[in-house]
VMD Tcl script that draws the C-alpha trace (Angstrom):
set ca {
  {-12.52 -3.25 -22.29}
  {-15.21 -1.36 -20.72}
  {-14.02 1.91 -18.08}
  {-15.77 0.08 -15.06}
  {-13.45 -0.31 -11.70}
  {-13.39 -3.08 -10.01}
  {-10.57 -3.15 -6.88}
  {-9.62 -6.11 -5.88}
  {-7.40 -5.82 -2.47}
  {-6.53 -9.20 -2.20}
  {-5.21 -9.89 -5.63}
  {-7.73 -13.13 -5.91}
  {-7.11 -13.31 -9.36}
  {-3.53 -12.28 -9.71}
  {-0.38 -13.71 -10.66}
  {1.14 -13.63 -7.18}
  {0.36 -12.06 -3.69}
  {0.04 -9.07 -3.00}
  {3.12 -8.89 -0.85}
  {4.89 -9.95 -3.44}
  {3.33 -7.66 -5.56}
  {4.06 -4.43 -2.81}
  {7.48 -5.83 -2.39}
  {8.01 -5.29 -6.85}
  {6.55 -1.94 -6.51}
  {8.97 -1.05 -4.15}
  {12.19 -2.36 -5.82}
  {10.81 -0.22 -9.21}
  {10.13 2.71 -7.37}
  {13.55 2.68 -5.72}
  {15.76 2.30 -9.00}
  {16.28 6.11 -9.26}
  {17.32 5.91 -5.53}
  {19.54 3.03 -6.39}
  {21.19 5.01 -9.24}
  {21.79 8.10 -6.80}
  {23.19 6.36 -3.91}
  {25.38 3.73 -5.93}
  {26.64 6.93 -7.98}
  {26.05 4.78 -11.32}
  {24.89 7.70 -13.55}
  {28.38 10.21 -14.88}
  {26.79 13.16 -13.34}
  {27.41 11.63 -9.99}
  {31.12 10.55 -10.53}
  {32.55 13.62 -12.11}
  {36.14 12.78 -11.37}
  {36.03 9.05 -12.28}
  {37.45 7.76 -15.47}
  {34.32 7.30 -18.08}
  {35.42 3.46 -18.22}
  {34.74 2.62 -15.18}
  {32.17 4.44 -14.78}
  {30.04 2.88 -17.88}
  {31.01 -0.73 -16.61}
  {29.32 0.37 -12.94}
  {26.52 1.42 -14.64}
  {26.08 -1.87 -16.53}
  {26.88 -4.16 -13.44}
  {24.25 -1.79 -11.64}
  {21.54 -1.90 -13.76}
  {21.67 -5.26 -15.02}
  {21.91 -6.99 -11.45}
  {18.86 -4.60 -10.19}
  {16.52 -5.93 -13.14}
  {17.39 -9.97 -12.95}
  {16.71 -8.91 -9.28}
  {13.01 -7.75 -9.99}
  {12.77 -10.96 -12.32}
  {13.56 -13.24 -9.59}
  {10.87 -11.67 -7.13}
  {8.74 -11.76 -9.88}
  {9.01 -15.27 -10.89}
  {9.22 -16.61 -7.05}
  {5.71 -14.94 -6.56}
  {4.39 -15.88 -9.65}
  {5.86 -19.84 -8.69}
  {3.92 -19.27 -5.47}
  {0.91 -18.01 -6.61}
  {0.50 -20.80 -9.40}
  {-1.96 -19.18 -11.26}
  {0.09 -19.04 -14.16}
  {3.66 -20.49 -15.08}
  {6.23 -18.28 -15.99}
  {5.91 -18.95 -19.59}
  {2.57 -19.07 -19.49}
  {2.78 -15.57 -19.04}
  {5.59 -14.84 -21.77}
  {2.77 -16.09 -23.80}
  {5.74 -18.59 -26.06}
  {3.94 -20.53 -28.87}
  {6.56 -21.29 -31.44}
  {5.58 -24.64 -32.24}
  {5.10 -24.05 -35.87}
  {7.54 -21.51 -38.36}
  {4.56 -19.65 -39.19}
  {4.41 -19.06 -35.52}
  {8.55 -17.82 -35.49}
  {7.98 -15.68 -38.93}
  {4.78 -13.64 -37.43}
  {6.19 -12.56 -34.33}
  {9.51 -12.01 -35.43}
  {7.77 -9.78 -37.91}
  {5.55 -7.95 -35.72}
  {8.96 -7.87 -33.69}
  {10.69 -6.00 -36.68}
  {7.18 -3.19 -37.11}
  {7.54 -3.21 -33.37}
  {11.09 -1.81 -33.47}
  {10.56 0.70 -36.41}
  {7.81 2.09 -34.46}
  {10.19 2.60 -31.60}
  {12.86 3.96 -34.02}
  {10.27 6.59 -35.19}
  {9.42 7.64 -31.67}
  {12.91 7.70 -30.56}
  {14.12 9.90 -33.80}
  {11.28 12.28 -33.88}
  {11.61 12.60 -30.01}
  {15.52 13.49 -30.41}
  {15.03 16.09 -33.02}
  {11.85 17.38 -30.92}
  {13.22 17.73 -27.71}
  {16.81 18.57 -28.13}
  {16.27 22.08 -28.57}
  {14.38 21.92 -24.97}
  {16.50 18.84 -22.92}
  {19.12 20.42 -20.80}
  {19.87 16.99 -19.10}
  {21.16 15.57 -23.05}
  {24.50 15.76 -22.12}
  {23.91 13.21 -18.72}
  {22.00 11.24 -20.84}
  {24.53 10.55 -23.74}
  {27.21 10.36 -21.58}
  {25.44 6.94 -19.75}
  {25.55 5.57 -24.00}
  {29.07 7.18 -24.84}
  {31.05 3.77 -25.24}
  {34.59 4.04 -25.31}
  {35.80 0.17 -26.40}
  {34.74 -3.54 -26.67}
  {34.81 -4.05 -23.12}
  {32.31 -1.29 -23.01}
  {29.91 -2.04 -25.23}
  {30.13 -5.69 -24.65}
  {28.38 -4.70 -21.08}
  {26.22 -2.27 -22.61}
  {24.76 -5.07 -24.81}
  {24.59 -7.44 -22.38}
  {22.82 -5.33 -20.16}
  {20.29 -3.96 -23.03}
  {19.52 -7.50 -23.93}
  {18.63 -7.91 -20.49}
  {16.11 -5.47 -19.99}
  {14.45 -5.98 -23.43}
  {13.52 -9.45 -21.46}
  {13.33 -8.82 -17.79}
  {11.66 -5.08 -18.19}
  {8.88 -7.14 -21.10}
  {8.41 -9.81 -18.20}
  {8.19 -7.62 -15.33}
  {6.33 -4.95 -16.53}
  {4.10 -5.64 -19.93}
  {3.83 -9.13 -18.40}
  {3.66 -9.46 -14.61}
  {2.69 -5.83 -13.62}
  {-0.06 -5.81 -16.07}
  {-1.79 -8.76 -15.03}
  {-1.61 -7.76 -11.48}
  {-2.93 -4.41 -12.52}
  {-5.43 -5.94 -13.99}
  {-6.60 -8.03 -11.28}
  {-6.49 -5.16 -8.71}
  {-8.78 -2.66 -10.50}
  {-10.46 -5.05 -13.03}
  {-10.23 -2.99 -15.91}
  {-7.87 -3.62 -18.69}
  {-7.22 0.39 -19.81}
  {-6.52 1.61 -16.37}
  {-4.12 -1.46 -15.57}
  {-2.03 -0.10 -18.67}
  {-1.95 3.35 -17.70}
  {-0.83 2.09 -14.16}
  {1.82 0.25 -15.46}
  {3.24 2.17 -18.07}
  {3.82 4.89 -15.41}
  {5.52 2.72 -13.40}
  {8.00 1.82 -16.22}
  {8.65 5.34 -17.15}
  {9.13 6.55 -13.55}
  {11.97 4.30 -13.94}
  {13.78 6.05 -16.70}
  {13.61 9.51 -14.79}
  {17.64 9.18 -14.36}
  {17.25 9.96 -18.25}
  {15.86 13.53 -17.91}
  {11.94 14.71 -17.34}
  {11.90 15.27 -20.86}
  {12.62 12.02 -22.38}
  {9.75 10.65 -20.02}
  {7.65 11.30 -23.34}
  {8.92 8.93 -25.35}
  {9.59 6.59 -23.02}
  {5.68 6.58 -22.02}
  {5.10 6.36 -25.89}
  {7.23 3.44 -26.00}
  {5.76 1.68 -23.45}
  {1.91 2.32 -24.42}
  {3.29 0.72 -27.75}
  {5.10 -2.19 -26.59}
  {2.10 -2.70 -24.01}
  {-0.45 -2.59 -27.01}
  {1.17 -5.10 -28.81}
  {1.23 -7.55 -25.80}
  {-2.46 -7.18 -24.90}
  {-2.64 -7.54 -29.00}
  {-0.18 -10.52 -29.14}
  {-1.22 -11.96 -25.89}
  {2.19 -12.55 -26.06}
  {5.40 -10.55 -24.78}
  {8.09 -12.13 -27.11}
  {7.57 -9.76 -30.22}
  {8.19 -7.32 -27.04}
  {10.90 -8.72 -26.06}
  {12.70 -9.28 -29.19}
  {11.95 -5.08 -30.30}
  {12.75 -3.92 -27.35}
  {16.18 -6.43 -26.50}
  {17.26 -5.03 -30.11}
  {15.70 -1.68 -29.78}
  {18.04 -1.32 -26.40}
  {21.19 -2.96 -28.21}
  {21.50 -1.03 -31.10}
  {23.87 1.77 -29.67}
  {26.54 -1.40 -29.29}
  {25.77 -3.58 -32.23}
  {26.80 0.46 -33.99}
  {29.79 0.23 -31.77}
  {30.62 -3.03 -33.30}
  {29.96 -2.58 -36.88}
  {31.93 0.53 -36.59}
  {34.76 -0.95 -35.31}
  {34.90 -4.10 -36.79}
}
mol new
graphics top color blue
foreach p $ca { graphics top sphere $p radius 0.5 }
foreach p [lrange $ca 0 end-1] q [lrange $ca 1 end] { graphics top cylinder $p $q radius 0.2 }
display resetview
């Protein structure tokens, strides 16, 4: 993985077209747009009842990101380069197969869990947005964090596909080197996350250079998806324990 540039305008070697590949760019550069102008985040709604406002969020978010996946997968279909899991990289055809990546899965997520702690006791003394931010996790019922979850399981797979999966190999085919096509795309996923406060951009970007080094690793996304489905699940699987 030498540093030499290669661009590649035409996307010869990609996954899909590049106006395909414009047209993803644009959706993932518009999300904090989308947020603002469909007044999904609390900060926005002041006067609404927190319920309603969580479940908006959820609806929101999750119909967004199966959006991406579908222009995605329709360019990838097109393309034909690859299939779809082709790119997921899925080879459990034996148990030893299931037990590895479910245990690189299970590093994965500690990893994140370290980030994520060390982040929250490092930044909280600095974050002035932590209030917005718990208030988009501050689940009220069942109802509640039945969405959440649904919606957290959703971007551990459509955000791995989309981003550590499709993204990176078109990355990669535009400027032909493997290093810059990370750093390209792990901006793009934490530009996403900026409805979460400048500051926690850190550990999102730490995040994803992790969960983008053990794809390139892997060659695979699903010990990815599986950390990062949890990882994104765990404030309602807490809700659920707690109130069981």
């Amino acid at each position: 993985m030498g540093m030499k540039v290669r661009l590649d305008w035409q996307l010869k070697q990609g996954v899909a077209g590049w106006w395909n590949f414009s047209l993803i760019l644009v959706l993932l550069f518009a999300f904090p747009l989308v947020l603002r102008v469909s007044r999904a985040l609390p900060a926005d709604r002041p006067n609404e009842h927190p319920h309603a406002g969580l479940l908006r969020f959820s609806i929101i978010v999750g119909s967004f990101l199966w959006a991406c996946f579908a222009v995605a997968w329709i360019g990838i279909r097109r393309q034909g380069a690859v299939s779809p899991t082709e790119l997921i990289g899925m080879s459990w055809h034996r148990w030893q197969s299931v037990v590895r990546d479910l245990g690189i899965a299970a590093l994965t997520l500690a990893a994140m869990t370290v980030i994520g702690n060390v982040s929250n006791v490092w930044l909280a003394r600095i974050d002035t947005q932590a209030s917005a931010y718990r208030a988009v996790t501050a689940l009220l019922d069942k109802t509640e964090a039945a969405a959440f979850l649904i919606v957290a399981l959703t971007a551990g797979f459509v955000e791995e596909f989309v981003f550590r999966g499709y993204l990176q190999k078109q990355f990669q085919a535009f400027c032909g080197n493997v290093p810059l096509a990370s750093i390209l795309q792990v901006l793009v996923f934490t530009q996403g996350h900026l409805y979460q406060g400048w500051i926690r951009l850190i550990p999102v970007a730490l995040i994803g250079a992790l969960l983008t080094g053990v794809a390139l690793w892997r060659r695979s996304l699903v010990p990815g998806i599986i950390a990062h489905g949890v990882g994104d699940s765990l404030v309602a699987l807490s809700f659920f324990v707690r109130h069981a």
